[in-house]
LOMI-503363 format. One record per residue (C-alpha): chain; residue number from 1; x, y, z; residue in three letters. Coordinates in Angstrom, 3 decimals. Example, Ala and Ser with C-alpha at 12.3 -4.5 7.8 and 13.67 -1.06 7.14 Angstrom:
<timis>
+--------+-----+----------+----------+----------+--------+
! chaine ! num !     east !    north !       up ! residu !
+--------+-----+----------+----------+----------+--------+
!      A !   1 !   12.300 !   -4.500 !    7.800 !    ALA !
!      A !   2 !   13.670 !   -1.060 !    7.140 !    SER !
+--------+-----+----------+----------+----------+--------+
</timis>
This chain:
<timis>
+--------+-----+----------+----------+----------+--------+
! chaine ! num !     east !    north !       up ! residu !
+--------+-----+----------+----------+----------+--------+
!      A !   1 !    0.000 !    0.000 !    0.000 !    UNK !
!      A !   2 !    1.724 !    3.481 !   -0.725 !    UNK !
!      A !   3 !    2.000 !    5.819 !    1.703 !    UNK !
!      A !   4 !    1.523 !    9.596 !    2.050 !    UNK !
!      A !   5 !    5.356 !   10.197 !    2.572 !    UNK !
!      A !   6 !    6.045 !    8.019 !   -0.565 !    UNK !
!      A !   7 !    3.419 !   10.147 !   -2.276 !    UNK !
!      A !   8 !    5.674 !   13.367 !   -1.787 !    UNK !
!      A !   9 !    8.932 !   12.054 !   -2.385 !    UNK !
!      A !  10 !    7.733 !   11.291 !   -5.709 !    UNK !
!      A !  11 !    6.594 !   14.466 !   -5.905 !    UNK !
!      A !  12 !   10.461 !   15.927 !   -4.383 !    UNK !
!      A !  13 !   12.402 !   13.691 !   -6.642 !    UNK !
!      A !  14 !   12.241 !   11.915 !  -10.180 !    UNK !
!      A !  15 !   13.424 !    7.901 !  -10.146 !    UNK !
!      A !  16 !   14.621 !    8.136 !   -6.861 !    UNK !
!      A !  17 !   16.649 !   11.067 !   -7.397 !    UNK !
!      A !  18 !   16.385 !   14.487 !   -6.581 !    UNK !
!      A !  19 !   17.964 !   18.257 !   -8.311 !    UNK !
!      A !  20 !   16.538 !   20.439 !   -5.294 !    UNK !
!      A !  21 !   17.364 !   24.619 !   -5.388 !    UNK !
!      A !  22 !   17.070 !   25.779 !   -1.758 !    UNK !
!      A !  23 !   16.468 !   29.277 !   -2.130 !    UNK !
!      A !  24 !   15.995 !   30.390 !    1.606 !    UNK !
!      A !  25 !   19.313 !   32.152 !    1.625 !    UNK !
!      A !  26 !   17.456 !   35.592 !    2.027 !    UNK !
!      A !  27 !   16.779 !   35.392 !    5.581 !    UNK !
!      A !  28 !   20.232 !   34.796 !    6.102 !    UNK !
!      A !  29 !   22.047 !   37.202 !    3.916 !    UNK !
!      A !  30 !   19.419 !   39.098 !    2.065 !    UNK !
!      A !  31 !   18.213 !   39.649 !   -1.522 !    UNK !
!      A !  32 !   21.694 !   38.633 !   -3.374 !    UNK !
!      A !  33 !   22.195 !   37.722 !   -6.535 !    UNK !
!      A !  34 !   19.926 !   35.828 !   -8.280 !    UNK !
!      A !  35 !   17.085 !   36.252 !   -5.473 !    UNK !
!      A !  36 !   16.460 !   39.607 !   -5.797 !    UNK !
!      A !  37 !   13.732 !   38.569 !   -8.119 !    UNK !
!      A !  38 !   12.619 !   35.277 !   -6.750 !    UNK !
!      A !  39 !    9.771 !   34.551 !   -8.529 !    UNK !
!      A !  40 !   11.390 !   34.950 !  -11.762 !    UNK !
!      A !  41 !   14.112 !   32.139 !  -10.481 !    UNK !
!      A !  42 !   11.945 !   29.815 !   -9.882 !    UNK !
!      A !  43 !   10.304 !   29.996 !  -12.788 !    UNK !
!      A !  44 !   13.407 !   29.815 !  -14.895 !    UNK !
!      A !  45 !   14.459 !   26.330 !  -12.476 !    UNK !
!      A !  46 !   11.539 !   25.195 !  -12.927 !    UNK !
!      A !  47 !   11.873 !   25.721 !  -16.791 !    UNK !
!      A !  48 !   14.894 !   23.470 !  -16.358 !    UNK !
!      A !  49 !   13.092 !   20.247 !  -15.202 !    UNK !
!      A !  50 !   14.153 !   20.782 !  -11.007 !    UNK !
!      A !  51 !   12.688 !   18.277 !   -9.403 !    UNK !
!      A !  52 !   11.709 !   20.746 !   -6.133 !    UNK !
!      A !  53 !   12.539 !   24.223 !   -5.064 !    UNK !
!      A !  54 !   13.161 !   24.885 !   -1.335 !    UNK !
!      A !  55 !   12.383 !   28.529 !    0.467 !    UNK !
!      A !  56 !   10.378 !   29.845 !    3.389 !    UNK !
!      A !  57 !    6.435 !   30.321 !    3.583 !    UNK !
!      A !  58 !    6.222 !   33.807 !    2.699 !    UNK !
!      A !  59 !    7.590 !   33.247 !   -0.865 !    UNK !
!      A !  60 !    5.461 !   30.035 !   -1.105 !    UNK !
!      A !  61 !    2.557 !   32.587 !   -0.089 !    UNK !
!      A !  62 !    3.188 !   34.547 !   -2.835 !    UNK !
!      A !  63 !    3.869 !   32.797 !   -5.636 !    UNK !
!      A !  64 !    1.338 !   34.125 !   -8.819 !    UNK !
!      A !  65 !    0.887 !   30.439 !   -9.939 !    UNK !
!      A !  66 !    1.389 !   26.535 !   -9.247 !    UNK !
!      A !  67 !    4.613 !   25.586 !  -10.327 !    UNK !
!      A !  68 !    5.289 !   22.195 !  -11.730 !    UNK !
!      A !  69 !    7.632 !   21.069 !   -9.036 !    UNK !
!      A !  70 !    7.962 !   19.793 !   -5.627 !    UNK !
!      A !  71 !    7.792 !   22.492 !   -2.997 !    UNK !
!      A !  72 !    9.585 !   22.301 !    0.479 !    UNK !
!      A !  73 !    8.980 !   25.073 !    3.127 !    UNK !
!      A !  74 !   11.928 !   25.720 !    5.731 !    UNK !
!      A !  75 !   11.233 !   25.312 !    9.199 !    UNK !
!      A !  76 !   14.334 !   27.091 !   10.651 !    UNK !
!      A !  77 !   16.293 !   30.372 !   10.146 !    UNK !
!      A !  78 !   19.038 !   32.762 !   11.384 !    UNK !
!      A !  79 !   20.484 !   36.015 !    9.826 !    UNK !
!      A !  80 !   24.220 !   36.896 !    9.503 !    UNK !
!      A !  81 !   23.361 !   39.993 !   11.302 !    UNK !
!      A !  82 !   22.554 !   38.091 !   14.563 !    UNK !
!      A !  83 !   25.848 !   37.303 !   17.108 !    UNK !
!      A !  84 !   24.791 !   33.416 !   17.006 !    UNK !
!      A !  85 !   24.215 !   33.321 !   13.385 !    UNK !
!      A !  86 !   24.984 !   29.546 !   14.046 !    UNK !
!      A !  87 !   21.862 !   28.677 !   16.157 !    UNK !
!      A !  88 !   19.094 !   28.189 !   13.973 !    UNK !
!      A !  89 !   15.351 !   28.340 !   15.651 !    UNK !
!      A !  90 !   12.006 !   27.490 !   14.727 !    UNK !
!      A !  91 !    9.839 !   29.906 !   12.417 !    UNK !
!      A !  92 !    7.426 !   27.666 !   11.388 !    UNK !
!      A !  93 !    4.854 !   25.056 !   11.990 !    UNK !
!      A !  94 !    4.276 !   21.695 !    9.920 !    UNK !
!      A !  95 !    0.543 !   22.426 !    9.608 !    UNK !
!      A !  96 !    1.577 !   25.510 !    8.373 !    UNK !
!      A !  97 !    3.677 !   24.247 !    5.730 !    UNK !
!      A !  98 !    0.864 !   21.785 !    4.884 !    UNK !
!      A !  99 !   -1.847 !   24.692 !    4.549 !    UNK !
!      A ! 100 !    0.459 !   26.156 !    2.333 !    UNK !
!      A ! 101 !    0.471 !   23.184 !    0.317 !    UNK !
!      A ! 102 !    4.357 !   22.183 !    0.731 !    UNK !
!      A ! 103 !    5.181 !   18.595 !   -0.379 !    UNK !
!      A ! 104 !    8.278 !   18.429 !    1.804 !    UNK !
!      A ! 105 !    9.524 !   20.336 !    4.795 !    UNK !
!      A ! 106 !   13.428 !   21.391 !    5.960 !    UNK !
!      A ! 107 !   15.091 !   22.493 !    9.134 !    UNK !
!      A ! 108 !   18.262 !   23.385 !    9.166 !    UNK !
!      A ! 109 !   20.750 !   22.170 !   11.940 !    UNK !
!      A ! 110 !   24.248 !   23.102 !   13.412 !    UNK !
!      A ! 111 !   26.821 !   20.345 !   14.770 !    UNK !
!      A ! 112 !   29.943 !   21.196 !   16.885 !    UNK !
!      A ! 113 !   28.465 !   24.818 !   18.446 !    UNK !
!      A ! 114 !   26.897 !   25.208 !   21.807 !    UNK !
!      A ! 115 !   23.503 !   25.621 !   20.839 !    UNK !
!      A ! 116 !   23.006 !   22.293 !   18.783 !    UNK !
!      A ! 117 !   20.733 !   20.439 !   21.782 !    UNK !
!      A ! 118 !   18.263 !   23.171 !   21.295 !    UNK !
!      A ! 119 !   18.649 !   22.176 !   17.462 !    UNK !
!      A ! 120 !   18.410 !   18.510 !   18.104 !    UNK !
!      A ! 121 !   15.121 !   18.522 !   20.372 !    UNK !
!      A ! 122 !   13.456 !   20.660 !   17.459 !    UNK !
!      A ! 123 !   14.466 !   17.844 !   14.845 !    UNK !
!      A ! 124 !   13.609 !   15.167 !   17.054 !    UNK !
!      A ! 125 !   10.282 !   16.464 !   18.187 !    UNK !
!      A ! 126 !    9.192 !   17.434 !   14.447 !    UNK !
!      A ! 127 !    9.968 !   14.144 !   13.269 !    UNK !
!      A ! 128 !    7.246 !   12.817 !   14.816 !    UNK !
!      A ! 129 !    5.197 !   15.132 !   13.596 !    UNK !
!      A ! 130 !    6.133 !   14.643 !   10.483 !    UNK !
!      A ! 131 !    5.553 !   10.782 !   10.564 !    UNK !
!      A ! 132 !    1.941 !   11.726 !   12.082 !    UNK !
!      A ! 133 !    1.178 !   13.747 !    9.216 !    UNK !
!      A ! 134 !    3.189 !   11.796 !    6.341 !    UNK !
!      A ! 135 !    5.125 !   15.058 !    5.375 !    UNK !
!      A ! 136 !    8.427 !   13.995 !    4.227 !    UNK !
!      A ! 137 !   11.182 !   15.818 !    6.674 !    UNK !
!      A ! 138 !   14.586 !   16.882 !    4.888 !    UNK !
!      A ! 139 !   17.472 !   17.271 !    7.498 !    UNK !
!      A ! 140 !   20.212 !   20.037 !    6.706 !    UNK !
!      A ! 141 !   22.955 !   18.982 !    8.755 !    UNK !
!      A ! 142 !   26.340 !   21.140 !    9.005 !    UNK !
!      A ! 143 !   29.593 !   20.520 !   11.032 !    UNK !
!      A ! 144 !   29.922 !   24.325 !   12.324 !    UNK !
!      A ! 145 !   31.198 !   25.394 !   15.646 !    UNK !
!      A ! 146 !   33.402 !   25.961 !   18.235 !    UNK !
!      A ! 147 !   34.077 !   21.788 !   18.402 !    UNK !
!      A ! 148 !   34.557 !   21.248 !   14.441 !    UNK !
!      A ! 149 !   38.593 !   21.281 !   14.103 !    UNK !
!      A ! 150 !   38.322 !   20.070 !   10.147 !    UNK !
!      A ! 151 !   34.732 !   20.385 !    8.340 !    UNK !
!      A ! 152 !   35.555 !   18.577 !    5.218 !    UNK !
!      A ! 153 !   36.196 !   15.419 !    7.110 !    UNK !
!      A ! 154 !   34.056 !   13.129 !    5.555 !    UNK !
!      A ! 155 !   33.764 !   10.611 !    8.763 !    UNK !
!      A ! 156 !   32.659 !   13.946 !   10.807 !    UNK !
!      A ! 157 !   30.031 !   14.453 !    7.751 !    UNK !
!      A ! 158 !   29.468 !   11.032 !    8.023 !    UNK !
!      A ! 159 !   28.492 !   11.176 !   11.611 !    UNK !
!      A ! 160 !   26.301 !   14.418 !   11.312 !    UNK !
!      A ! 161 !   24.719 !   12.971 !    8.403 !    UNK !
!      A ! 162 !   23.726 !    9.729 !   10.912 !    UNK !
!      A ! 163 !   22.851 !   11.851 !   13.496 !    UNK !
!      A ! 164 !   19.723 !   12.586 !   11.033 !    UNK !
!      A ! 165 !   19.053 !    9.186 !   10.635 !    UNK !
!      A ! 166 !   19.051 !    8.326 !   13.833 !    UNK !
!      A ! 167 !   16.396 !   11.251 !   14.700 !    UNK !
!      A ! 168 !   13.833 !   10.427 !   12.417 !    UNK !
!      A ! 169 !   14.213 !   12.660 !    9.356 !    UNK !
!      A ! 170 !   13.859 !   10.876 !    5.605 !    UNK !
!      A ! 171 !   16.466 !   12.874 !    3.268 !    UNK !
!      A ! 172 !   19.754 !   14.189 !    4.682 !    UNK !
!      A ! 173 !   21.328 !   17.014 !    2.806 !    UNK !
!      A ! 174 !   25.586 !   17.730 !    3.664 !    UNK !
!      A ! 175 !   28.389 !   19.270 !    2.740 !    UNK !
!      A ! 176 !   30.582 !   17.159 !    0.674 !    UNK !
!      A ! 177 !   34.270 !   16.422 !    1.876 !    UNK !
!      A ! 178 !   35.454 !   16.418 !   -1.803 !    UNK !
!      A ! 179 !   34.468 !   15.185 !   -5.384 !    UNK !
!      A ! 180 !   36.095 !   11.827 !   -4.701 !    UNK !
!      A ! 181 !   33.274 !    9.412 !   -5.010 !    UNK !
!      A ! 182 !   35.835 !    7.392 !   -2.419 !    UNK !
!      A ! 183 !   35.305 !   10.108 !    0.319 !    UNK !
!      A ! 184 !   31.911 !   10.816 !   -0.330 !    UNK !
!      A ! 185 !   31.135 !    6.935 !   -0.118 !    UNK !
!      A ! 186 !   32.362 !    7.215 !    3.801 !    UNK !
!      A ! 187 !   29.053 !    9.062 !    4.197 !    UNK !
!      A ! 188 !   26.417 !    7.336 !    2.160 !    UNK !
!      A ! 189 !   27.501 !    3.832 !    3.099 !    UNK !
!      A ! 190 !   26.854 !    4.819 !    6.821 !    UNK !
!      A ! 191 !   23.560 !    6.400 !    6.673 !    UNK !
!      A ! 192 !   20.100 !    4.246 !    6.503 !    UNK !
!      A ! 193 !   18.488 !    7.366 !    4.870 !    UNK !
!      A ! 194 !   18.883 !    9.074 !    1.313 !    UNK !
!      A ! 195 !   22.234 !   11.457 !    1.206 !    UNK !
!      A ! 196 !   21.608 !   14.667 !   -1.253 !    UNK !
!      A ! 197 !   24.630 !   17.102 !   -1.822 !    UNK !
!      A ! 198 !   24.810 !   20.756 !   -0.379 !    UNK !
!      A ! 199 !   26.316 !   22.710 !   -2.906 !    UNK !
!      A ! 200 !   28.457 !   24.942 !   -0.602 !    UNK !
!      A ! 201 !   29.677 !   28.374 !   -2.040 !    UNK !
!      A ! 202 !   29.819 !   29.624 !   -5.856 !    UNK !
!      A ! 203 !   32.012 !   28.502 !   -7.961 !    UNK !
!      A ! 204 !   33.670 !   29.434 !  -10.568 !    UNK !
!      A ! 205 !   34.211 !   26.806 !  -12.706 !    UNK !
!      A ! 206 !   30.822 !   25.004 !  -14.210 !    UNK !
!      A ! 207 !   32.436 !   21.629 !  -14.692 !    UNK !
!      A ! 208 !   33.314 !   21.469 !  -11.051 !    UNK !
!      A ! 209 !   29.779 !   21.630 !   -9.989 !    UNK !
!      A ! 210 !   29.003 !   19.315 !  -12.599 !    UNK !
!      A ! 211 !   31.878 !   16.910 !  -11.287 !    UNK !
!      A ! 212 !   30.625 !   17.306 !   -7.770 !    UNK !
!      A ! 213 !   27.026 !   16.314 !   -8.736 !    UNK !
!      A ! 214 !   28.127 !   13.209 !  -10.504 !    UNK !
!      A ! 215 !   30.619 !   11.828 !   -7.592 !    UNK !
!      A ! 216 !   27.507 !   12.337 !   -5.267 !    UNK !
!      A ! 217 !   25.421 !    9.896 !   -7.605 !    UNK !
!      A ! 218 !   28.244 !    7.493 !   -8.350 !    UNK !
!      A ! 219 !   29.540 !    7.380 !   -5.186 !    UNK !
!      A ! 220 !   25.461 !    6.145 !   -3.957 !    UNK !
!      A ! 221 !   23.811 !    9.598 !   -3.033 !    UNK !
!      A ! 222 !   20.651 !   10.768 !   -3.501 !    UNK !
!      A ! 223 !   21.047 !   13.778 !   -5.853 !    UNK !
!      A ! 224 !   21.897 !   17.119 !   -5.038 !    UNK !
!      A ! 225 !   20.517 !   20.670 !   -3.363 !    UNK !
!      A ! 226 !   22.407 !   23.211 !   -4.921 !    UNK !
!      A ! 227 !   21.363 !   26.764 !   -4.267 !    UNK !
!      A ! 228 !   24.146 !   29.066 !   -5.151 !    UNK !
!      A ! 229 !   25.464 !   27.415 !   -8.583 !    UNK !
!      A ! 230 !   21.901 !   27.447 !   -9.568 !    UNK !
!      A ! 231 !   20.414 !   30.967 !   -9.399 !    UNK !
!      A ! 232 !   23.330 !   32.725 !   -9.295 !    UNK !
!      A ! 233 !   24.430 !   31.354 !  -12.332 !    UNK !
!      A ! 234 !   24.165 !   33.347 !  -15.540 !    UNK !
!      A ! 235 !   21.568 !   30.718 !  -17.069 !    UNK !
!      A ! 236 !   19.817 !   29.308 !  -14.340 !    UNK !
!      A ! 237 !   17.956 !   27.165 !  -16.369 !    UNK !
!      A ! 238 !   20.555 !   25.143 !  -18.390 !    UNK !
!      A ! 239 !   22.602 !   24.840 !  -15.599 !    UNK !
!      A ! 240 !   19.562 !   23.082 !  -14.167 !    UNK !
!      A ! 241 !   19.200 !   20.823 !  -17.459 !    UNK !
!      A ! 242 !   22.860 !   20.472 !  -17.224 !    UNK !
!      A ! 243 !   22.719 !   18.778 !  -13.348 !    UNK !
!      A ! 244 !   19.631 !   16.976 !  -14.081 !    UNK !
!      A ! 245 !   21.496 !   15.353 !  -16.982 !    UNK !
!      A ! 246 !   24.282 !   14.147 !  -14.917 !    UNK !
!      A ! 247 !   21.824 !   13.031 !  -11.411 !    UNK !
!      A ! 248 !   18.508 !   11.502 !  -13.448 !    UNK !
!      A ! 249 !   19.958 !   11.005 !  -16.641 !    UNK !
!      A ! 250 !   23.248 !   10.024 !  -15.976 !    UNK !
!      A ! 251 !   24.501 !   11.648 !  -18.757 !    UNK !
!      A ! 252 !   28.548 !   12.324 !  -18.774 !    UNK !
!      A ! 253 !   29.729 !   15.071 !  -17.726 !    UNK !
!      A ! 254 !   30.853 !   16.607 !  -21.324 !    UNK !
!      A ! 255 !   27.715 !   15.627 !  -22.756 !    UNK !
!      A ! 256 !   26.299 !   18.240 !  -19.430 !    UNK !
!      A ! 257 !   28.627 !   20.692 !  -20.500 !    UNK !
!      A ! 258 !   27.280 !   20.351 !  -23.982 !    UNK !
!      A ! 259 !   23.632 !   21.301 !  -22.692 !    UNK !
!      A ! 260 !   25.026 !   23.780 !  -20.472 !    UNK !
!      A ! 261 !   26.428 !   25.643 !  -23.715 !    UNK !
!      A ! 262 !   22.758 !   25.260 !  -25.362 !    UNK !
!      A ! 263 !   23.882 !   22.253 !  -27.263 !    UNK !
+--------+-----+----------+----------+----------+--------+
</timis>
């Protein structure tokens, strides 16, 4: 019998995998690049065959139309204006999310600083709810803090990404340690739940995040969330068509760059 949770993955992901843009990055830093006119973002991702977009409610709220994607609201914020920027707290409710029609919902969680038990009960807690409701519940974990000495160390990764697990949520999105598939393997092959691919800061170099994306799927992840090196990228749409080619398709990664170029 399918369930309501499998019901929304499907709607998150396509064959299992998922090309996610979390735009929720103006709470924390504003209207940069490539937000400053949301709507038309989205539309231009969605043009490009994302399987989801991630943000908070209020741009959810205001969206002119249905797009023809999976939608996940964020449960959790901080600005880089605060003097804890690394606590994240609750700004949200799941039957809020669910009023607002979200597939999929997203918190946002520090490892390593002093305030992660406050983190931790919140994912734990919503979890359940989450399981109550069938709402699928997609786990952003991070090693940051006072505590992390290295945070590319894939067996620290490894153990955030568990932590997840371990608490109940269904998808866990992390930083990479590299784009060795042998590294990123450390992580995947430890965690009983789907592993999708932070994209971390901008790059500069397309075939990097192209090379990222594919290590992630060889090495047994579940696709990729990349916000950045999607809509601040001077064609957010190809560069969509471009990822989706390596993570659903499979295509190689020249024949990516060959889409990315229009071809």
């Amino acid at each position: 019998m399918v369930k309501g949770k499998q019901v929304r993955i499907s709607r998150i992901t396509c064959m299992g995998k998922m090309v996610c843009v979390p735009m929720d990055h103006g709470v924390t830093v504003g209207p940069i690049k490539g937000l400053d006119n949301i709507y038309e973002t989205i539309r231009k991702v969605e043009r490009g065959g994302a399987t989801a977009i991630l943000t908070h409610k209020g741009i959810l709220k205001n969206l002119e139309s249905v797009p023809s994607l999976g939608l996940i609201i964020h449960l959790s914020a901080s600005t880089n204006l605060s003097p804890n920027p690394n606590w994240k707290v609750k700004i949200g409710t799941l039957k809020e999310a669910i009023r607002l029609g979200a597939d999929a919902v997203s918190v946002h969680i520090n490892i390593g600083n002093k305030d992660e038990q406050d983190m931790l009960v919140k994912l734990g807690l919503l979890a359940d709810e989450c399981d109550e409701w069938g709402i699928p519940l997609i786990a952003m974990m991070y090693p940051r803090g006072e505590n992390i000495k290295d945070p590319n160390d894939p067996y620290t990764i490894a153990h955030i990404a568990r932590i997840a697990a371990e608490l109940g949520a269904d998808i866990v999105k992390v930083p990479m340690p590299s784009s060795n598939p042998e590294d990123i393997k450390i992580i995947t092959k430890t965690c009983p739940i789907p592993v999708v691919a932070a994209g971390g800061p901008k790059m500069e170099d397309d075939k990097q995040v192209l090379q990222l994306a594919e290590a992630v799927v060889r090495a047994g992840g579940a696709g990729i969330t990349f916000g950045r090196n999607v809509f601040q990228h001077e064609s957010p749409e190809l560069m969509v068509k471009a990822l989706r080619a390596v993570v659903i398709e499979r295509f190689s990664i020249e024949r990516a760059l060959e889409i990315l170029k229009g071809g």
